[in-house]
Structure formats: C-alpha cells, structure tokens
C-alpha positions in Angstrom: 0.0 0.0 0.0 1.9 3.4 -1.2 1.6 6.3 0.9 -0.5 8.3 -1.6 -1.8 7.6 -5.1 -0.9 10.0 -7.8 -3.8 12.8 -6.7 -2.3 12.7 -2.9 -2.5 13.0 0.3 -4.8 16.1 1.0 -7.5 15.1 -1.8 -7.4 11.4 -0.4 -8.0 13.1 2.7 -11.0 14.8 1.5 -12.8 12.6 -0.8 -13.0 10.7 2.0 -14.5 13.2 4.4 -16.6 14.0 1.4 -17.7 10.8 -0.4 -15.4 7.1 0.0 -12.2 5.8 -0.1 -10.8 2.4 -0.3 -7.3 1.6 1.6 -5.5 -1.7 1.5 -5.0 -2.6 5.0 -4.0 -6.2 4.7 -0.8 -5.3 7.1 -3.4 -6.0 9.8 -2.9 -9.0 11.4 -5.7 -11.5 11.6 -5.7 -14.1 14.2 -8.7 -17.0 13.9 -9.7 -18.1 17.4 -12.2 -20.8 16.9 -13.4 -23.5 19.2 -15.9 -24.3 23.0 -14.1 -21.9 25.1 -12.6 -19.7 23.3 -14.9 -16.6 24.4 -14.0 -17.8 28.4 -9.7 -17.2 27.0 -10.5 -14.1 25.2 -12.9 -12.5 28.0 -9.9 -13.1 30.7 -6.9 -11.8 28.5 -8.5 -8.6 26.8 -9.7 -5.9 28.5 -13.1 -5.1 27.4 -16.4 -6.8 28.0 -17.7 -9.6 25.2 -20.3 -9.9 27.2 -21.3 -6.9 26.1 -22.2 -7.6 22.6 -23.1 -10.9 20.6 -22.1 -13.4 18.2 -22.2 -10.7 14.9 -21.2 -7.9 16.6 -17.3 -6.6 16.5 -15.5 -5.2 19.7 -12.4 -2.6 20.2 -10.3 -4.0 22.9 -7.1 -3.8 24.6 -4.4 -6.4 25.2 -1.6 -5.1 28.1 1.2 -6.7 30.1 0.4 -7.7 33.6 2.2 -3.9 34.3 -1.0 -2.0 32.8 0.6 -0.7 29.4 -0.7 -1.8 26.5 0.8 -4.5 24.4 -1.5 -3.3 21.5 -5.0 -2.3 20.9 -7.5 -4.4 18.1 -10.9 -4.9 17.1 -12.8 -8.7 17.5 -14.9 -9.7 15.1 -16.9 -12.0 16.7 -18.5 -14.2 13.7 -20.5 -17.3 14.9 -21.0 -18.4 18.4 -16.9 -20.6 19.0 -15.5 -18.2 15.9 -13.5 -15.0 16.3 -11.3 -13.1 14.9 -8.8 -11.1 16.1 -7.3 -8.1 14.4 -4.0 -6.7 16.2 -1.7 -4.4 14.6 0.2 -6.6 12.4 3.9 -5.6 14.1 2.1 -7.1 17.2 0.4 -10.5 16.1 2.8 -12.7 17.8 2.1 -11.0 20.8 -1.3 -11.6 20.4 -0.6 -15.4 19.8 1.3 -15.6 22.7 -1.5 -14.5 24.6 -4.2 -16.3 23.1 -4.5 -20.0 21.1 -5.5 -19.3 17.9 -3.8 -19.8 14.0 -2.5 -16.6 12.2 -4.7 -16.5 9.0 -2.7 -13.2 8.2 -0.7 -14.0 4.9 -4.3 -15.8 3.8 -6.9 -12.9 3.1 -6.7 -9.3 2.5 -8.8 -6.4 3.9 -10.2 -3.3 2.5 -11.2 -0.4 3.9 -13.6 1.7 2.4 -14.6 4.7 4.1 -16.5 7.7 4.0 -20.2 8.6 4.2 -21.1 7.3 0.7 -19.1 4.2 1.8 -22.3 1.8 2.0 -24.1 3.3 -1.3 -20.8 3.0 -3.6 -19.7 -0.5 -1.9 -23.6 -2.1 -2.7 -23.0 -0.9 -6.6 -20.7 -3.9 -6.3 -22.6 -6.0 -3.8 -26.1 -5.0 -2.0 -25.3 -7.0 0.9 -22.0 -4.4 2.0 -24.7 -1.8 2.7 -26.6 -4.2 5.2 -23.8 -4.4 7.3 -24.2 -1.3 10.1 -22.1 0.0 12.4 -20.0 -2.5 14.1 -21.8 -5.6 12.9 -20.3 -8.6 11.7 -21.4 -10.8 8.3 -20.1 -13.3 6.9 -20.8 -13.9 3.1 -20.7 -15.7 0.1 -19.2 -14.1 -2.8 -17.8 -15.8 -6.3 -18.0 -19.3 -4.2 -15.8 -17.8 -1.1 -16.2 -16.7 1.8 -16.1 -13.2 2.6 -16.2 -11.4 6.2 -17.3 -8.1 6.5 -17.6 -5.7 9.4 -19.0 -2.4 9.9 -15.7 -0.7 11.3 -12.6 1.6 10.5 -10.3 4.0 12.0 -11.0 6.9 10.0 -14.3 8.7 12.1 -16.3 8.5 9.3 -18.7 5.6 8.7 -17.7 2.2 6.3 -17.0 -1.4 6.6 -14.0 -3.6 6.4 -14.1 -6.8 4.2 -11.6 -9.5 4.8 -11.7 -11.5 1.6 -9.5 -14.3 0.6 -6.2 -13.2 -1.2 -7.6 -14.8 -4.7 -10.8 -12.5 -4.7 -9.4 -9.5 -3.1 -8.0 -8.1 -6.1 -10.7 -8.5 -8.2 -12.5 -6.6 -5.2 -11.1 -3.7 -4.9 -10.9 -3.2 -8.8 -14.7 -3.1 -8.6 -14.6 -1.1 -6.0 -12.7 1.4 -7.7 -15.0 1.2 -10.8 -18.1 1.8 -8.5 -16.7 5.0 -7.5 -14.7 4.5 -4.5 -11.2 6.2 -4.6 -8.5 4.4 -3.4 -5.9 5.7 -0.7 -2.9 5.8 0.8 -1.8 5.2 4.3 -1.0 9.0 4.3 -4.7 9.9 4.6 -5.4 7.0 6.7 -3.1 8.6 9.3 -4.5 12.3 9.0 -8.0 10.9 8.9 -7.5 9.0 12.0 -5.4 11.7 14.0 -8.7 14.8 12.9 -10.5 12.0 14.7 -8.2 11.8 17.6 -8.2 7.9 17.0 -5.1 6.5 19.3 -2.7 4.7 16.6 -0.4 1.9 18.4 3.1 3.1 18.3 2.2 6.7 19.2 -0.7 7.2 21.4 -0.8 3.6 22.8 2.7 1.8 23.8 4.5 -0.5 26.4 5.1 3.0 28.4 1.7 4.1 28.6 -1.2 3.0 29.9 -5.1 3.0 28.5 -6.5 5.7 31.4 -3.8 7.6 30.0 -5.1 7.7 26.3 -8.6 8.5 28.0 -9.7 5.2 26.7 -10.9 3.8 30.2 -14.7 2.6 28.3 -12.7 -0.4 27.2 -11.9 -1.8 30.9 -13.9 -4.2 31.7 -14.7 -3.9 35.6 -17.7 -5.5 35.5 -16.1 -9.1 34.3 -14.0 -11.3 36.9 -10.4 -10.4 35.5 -8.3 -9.2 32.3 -4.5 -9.4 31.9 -3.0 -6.0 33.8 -6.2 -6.0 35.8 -4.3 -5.4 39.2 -2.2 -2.8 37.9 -4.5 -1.1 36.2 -6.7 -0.9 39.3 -4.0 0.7 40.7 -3.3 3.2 38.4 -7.1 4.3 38.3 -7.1 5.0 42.5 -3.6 7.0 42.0 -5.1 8.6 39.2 -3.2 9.5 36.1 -0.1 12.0 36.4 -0.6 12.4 32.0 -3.5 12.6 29.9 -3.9 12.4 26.3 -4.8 16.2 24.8 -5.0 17.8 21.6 -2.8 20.6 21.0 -3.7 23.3 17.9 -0.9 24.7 15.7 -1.0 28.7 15.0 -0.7 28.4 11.1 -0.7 25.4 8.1 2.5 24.1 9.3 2.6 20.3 10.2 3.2 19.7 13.8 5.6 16.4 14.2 5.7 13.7 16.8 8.8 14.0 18.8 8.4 17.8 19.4 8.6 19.1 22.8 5.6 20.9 24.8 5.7 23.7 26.9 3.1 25.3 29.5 4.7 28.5 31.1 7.9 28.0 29.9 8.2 24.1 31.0 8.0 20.9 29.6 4.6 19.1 29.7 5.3 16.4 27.3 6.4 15.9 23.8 3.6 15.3 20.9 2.9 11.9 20.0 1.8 12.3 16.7 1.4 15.5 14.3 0.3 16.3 10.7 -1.4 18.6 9.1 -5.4 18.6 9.2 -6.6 19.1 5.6 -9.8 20.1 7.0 -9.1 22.8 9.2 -6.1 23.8 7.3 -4.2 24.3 10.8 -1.0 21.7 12.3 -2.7 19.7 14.6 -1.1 17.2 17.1 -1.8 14.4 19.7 0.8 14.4 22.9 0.6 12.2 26.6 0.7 15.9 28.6 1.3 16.7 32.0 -0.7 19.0 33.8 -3.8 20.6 34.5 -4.9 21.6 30.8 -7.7 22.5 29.4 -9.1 23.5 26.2 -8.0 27.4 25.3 -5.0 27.1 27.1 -1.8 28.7 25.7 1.2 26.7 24.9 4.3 26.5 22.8 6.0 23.6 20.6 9.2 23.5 19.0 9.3 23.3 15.2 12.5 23.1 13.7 14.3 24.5 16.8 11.7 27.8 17.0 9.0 27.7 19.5 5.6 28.7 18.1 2.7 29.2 19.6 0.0 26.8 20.1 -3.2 25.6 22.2 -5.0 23.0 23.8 -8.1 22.0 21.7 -11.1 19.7 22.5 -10.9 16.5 21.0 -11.5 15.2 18.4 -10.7 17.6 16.3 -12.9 17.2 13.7 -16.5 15.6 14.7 -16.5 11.9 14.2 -19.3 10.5 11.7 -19.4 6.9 13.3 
C-alpha cells in the first residue's frame, strides 16, 4: 500500500470526508480463534467486556502486560458463536498469539477499507449486501463461491465497513470497488484521517510505556467481568489517578506539527507530541501528545518546530467531529 496515489495526500483526505475511499490494510494481522471456550480465554486476556455484545457484533479491545501498558489495541470480530477473529496491529500479532491460542490467517486474506459517508451506497453498486452491514456488525458472506467477512468498522471517524476476503478475490474486489466510485488511498490519509478523529494509533498514542487511562480510553476496561490481563495494575493506576493525559494541542498556522516535538506550559515541559500532521480540514498543524498537567481546552502553549517555538493551544478532541 503506497503512501498516496498520484492525486495525494490532501484530496485522499477529503474525498473521504466527502464521499469514500478504499485503503488496502492487509498489514493488519488477523488471528482466527475458533473452538468451545474460546470466548471464556478471550474474556480473561483482553480488556473489554464480550459480554457486552453478541455473536455478529465486533468489539475494540485492549491487550496489556500484567504492568498495565498496552501491548497493543485491536478490534474482535466475533463471527459465529466458537469463531473469532482477532485483528492486532500486524507488528504485534505474535504477541497476540502468545497471549491467546489461535492460527495466524494473516498472509491468507486481505482487507479493505472503504470509508466515508457514501461508503455503503458506492460499496452495494458492487454487492447490495456491504450496505446491510451497520455500524460494528459482523457478516459473513458468500461471494464468487468464497467466503467473505465483513464488518462495519474503521479508523478513519467516518462511517464504512472492512471486508476481509481471501487473497484470490481480493483483487478482483477492490478493482470493482474502484470502478463503482470508490477512490483508493494511501496510508498517508489513513493517518490524518485517524489523528482529525483523535483515534489512538499503536506506536504513538498507545505503547508499552503508557497505559489505557492515559489515552482517556478507560470505556474499554472491563470492571464489570472477573479479570483481564493487567487488571491489578491497572486498578491501581485508576485510584492513584493519572499523572498524564492524552490532549489535543492546535498549531498557529498550516504548518505540520511532528511527533517528537517538545511541549511547553509556562515556559516548562509538559510532554512531547505523539503524533502531528497537518489537518486538511481545518487547514491548521494539529497534534496528539501524553501531557502533564492541569490543561484544558483554550490554554496557551508552545511547541518546538524546527528548533523555534511557536505558539500553540490546547483543543477539544476530536478535532474534527467523528461521523461513526
């Protein structure tokens, strides 16, 4: 998957704030856990609650060390009533395997993104059933003689589905896709669509040295189920409190902020930004940082860009309104 297609970036961005995109995320890892007890293994390693949702129902979850950081952060698609499937980051599959029992079905299927709000209409021109499939549910189908799995979910804040299709059809797929209207995109507008929507990426937001309260992500510990790995730690952490909380911070002008730049707050270091771009939609450098300190939206700060500090703010989040 390039970065950008030949229009780039910023219009990849935008068509698919404004109609839909396809992306080519098959470097997601996909883990099958099938079999009687596999939903008892999954509800006491992961941190949210299956028992929240249903077979045909998908779940963002969080997998962390028995220290409380996260390990990664994924989505279960949970397909028939012993069948899952787990979707890590692919970087962090084998973590997941060594966590759960399952078969890495990774190198065997492909997904497809497609995203935006015309995302359903353009993806039935090529089968009516993708438009059936609503927000987070989970279907699995027959197309050309295969079997196709399809969820309602993404990481861009607008609305879509996902289709995980075996690697013989998937081609085939997202040519038609293309032909019915859908753009395709590059993992360049996949980031700056995520980071409008404030969406915590794995490697930035979300690491082995910081924690989900942190990331403001708490909705996805389950307290109401017996145990999850990092429970104990966790627990901890919440009756501490936090010392850093995830916040968005609001460049002064079109230039990109970058991860790895340093935050002040009267003159001293709050934290350093975790990710940073620039927002095609509000045409401003926007970034995500783990800060210190009693911040709040409006509040004056500074980042270094290039070794100049400029001036900057903290901004609600997200940054642009999510679409679901």
């Amino acid at each position: 998957m390039p970065l950008a297609y030949e229009k780039g970036t910023v219009h990849e961005h935008l068509a698919c704030r404004r109609g839909a995109v396809v992306f080519d995320v098959s470097h997601l890892g996909t883990v099958r856990c099938d079999g009687p007890g596999t939903l008892e293994e999954l509800q006491a390693v992961f941190t949210n609650d299956l028992a929240k949702i249903a077979p045909g129902r998908a779940q963002y979850t969080h997998l962390l060390t028995e220290e409380g950081t996260v390990v990664d952060d994924l989505i279960i698609w949970w397909v028939g009533p012993d069948e899952f499937d787990v979707m890590p980051n692919a970087s962090n599959t084998a973590g997941v395997l060594g966590a759960v029992s399952g078969v890495d079905v990774t190198a065997q299927r492909c997904v497809l993104a497609v995203q935006g709000p015309r995302a359903r209409e353009l993806a039935a021109r090529v089968d009516p059933r993708f438009a059936e499939v609503g927000r987070f549910a989970v279907r699995r189908l027959d197309v050309r003689g295969v079997e196709v799995r399809v969820a309602g979910t993404g990481y861009t804040g607008e609305a879509g589905i996902e289709i995980s299709a075996p690697n013989e059809v998937a081609g085939d797929l997202f040519e038609q896709l293309v032909d019915a209207g859908v753009e395709p995109a590059g993992l360049g507008a996949r980031d700056t669509l995520r980071l409008e929507a404030a969406l915590p990426l794995y490697g930035h937001e979300l690491t082995r040295e910081s924690t989900t309260l942190e990331a403001g992500l708490g909705w996805v510990l389950g307290w109401d189920k017996p145990t999850f790995r990092g429970r104990a730690a966790v627990e901890a952490e919440r009756a501490r409190g936090v010392a850093r909380r995830l916040r968005g911070v609001l460049g002064p002008d079109r230039r990109p902020l970058r991860e790895g730049a340093t935050v002040r707050a009267d003159g001293q270091v709050v934290g350093t930004l975790s990710s940073g771009n620039f927002s095609p939609v509000l045409e401003r450098g926007i970034g995500l940082g783990l800060l210190h300190g009693d911040l709040a939206p409006g509040d004056a700060l500074s980042v270094e860009l290039r070794g100049h500090e400029v001036a900057a703010s903290i901004t609600a989040l997200p940054f642009v309104a999510k679409a679901g």
